[in-house]
N, C-alpha and C positions, 0 to 999 in steps of 0.2 A: 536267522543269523546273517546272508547273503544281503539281505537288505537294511539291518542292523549297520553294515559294516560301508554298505553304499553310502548309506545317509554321513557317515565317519565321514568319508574319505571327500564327500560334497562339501562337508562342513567346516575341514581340516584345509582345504585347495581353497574355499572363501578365506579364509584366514587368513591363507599364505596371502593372496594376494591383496588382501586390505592393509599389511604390513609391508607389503614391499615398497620400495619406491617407486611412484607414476612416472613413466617418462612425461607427460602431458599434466601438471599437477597445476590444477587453478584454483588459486588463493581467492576463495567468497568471505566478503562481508555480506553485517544486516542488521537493522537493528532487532531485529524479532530474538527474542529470548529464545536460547538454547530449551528445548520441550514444550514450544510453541507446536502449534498445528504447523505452522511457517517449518519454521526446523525439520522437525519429524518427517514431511514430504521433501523436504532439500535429501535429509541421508537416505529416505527410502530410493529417491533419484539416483544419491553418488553409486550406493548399493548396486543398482541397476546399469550403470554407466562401468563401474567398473570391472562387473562380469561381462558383458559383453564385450566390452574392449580388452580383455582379458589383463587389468590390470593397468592398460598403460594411460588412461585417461580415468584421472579422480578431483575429487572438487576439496578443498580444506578449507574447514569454516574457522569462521570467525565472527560469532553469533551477539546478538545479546550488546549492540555498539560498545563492543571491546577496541572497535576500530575508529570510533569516534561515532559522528552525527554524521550525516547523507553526502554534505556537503566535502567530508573529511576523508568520506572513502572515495570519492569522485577522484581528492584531488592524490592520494593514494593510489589509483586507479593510473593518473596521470602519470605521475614518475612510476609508475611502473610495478610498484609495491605489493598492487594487487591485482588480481584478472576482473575480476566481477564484484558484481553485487546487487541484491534485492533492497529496490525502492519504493518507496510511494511517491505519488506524485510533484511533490517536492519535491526530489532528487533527481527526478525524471524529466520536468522543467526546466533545471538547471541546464540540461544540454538541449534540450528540445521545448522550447519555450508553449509552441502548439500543443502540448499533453492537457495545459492547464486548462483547456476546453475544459476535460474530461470529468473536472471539479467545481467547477462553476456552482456558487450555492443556489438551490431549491429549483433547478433544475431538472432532475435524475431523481425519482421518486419511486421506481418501479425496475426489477432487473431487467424487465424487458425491453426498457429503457436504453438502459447502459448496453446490452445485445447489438440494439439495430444501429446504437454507433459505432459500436469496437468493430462490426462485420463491416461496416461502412468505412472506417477512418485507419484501421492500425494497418493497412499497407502504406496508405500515405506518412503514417509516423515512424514506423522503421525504414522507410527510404531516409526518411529527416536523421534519425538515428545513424544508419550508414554514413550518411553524409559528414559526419561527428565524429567520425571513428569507431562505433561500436555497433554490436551485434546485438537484435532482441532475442532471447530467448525463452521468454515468454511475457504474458501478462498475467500474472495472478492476481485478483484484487483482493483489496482489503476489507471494502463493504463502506457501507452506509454511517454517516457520520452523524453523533448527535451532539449535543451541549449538558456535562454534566458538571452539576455546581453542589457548594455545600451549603447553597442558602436556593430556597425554592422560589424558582420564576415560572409566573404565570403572565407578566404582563413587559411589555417590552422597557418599563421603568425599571423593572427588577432587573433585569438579563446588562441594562445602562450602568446602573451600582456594582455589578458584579467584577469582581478583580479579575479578568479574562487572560488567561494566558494566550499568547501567541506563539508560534514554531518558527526562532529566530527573524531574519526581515523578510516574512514571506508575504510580498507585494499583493497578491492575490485576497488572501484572507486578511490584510490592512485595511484592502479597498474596504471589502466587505465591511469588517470592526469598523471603518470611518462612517462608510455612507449607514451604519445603526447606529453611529453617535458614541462608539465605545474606545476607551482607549485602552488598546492591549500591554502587556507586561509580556516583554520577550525573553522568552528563553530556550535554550537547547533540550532536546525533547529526553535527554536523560537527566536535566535538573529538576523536569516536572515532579516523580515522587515527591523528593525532600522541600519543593516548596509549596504546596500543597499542607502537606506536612506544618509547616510552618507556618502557616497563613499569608505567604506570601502573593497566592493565588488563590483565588475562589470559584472559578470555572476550568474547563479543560473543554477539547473537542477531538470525538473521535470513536473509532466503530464501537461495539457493543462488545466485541471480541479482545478488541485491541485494550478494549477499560481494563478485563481482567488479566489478561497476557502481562499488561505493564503495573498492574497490583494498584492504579490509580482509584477501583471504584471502593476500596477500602476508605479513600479518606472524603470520598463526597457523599452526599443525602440523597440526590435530586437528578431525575433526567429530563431534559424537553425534551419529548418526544416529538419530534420534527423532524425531518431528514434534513439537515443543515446541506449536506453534498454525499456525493459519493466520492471514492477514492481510489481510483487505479495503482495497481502494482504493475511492477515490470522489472525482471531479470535482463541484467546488459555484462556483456562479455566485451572487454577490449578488444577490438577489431585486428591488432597487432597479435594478440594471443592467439586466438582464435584461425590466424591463418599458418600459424605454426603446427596445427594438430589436422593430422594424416585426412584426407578426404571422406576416406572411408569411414572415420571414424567421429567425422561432423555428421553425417546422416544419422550414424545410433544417437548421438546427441541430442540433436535436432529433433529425434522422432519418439527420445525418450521423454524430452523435455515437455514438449506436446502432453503427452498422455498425463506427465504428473502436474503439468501448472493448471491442467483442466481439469483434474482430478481438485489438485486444491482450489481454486475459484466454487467449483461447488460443495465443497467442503467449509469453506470459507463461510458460504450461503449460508446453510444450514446450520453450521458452529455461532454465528452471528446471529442469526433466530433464536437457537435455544441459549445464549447468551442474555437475550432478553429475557427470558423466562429466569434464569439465573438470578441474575441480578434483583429482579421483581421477589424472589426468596429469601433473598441477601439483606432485602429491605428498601432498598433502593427506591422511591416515591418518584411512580411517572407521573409529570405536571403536562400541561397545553396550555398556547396562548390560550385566555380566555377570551380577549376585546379584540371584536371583529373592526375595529380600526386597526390594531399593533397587526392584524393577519395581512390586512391590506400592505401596510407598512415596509413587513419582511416579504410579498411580492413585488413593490416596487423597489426595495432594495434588490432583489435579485434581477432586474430586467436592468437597474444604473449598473450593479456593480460589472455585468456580463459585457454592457457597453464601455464601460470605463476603460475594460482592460484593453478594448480594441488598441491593435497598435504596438501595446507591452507584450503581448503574451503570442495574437493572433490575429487575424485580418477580419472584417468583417464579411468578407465572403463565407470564409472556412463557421463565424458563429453563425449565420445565415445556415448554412448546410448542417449544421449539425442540430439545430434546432429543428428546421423543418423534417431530418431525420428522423428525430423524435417525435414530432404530430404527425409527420405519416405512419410511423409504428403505432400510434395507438388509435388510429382509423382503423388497421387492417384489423381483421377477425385472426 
């Protein structure tokens, strides 16, 4: 009965305080759906964030781009509207143009990949971030990005015909769609369903997780199995927020954040794998280039469009370093 009565009283004092008002209350967007993997680690965080601050620091979502598209909560973020918000690299770009390294197509093939750059490069990008005004609080990624269409490409003529969407004027993946000879159909990544839907589009791109999350692998046939890119997350706090919440009470932040965006990154991993496997059930027909000319093709596309960016995005020093990052990560044993 004694512990009957414990367990009440733990259960009744989390109540009290999920109800109360935060003095510390940051206002998150995202676009990830409310019962995403995404989600579910943000509330297990707030969960944890607001028991140990006992209440006085909680996070309020705004899930599922209730708040708009990346670019909407940035500028939300700006006046003030909101404290935070989870990005992908797109969003992340927007203030820190250097991230877009981190997507560079057929690059990043292998997680161990992506490892010996984020241990190598995300101090020099949250200094860039500080410098912006905001705060990293983590990097959770998104995973591995592929090409999925409702008409089957095997050869780089198909993938040409195909109606490709693009995520609004995202210079990066232009270059790409140009130097394949494709021209993309822009739009905001919350009209993707309904035009899809409508035949407005005929490809999409994007992890294997993220297909089902957004209910987009419903309306296509076909995946290339190719690692088009991979795709960095990243949690940013307004720097102005963030220095208004008690010292004491950035370190539990800070150390809770830690444990749950690393939690999700390999959560992420592995929900992304069997994701594949999903999808492969659902019916979903994995294609490959066939013509070892188109495989050439989409490597020298990858090594123009990495150079092209020099300049827009990043220096060629910094792609210098981060490539050779990469061949020496896959030297070591």
């Amino acid at each position: 009965m004694k512990k009957i009565m414990m367990v009440l009283t733990a259960l009744l004092l989390s109540a009290l305080i999920s109800a109360a008002p935060a003095k510390y209350e940051i206002k998150f967007a995202s676009i990830a759906p409310d019962g995403s993997t995404w989600m579910n680690v943000m509330n297990e965080l707030n969960d944890e964030i607001m028991e140990k601050t006992g209440g006085e620091v909680k996070f309020k979502f705004y899930p599922g781009g209730t708040m708009g598209d990346e670019k909407d909560v940035l500028r939300k973020m700006n006046i003030k509207q909101l404290q935070a918000g989870g990005f992908t690299s797109q969003g992340l770009g927007e203030v820190v143009p250097e991230v877009r390294l981190l997507n560079l197509p057929l690059i990043f093939q292998t997680y161990k990949d992506v490892d010996c750059v984020m241990t190598k490069m995300e101090p020099m990008f949250e200094q860039k971030f500080a410098q912006k005004g905001y705060i990293v609080l983590g990097w959770p990624e998104i995973g591995f990005v592929y090409v999925y269409t409702k008409n089957k490409v095997e050869t780089l003529a198909d993938l040409q015909k195909t109606k490709m969407w693009i995520w609004g004027d995202d210079i990066l993946v232009g270059t790409m769609f140009k130097n394949l000879k494709i021209v993309p159909i822009p739009l905001s990544i919350t009209d993707v369903l309904q035009s899809l839907q409508t035949g407005l589009i005929e490809g999409v791109y994007c992890s294997s997780l993220s297909a089902i999350a957004m209910q987009w692998n419903t309306k296509v046939k076909y995946m290339l199995d190719l690692k088009i890119a991979n795709v960095p997350g990243g949690i940013l706090i307004n720097k102005s927020a963030w220095d208004k919440i008690p010292a004491k009470y950035q370190v539990i932040v800070k150390e809770s954040c830690k444990k749950y965006f690393d939690k999700l990154t390999q959560m992420s991993r592995k929900e992304n794998e069997d994701a594949l496997n999903v999808l492969k059930k659902q019916g979903i027909v994995f294609t490959k280039i066939q013509k070892p000319e188109d495989q050439k093709f989409f490597e020298d596309v990858s090594v123009k469009t990495s150079n092209d960016l020099v300049g827009k995005y990043y220096t060629k020093p910094m792609l210098d370093e981060m490539m050779k990052c990469i061949t020496d990560g896959r030297k070591a044993k």
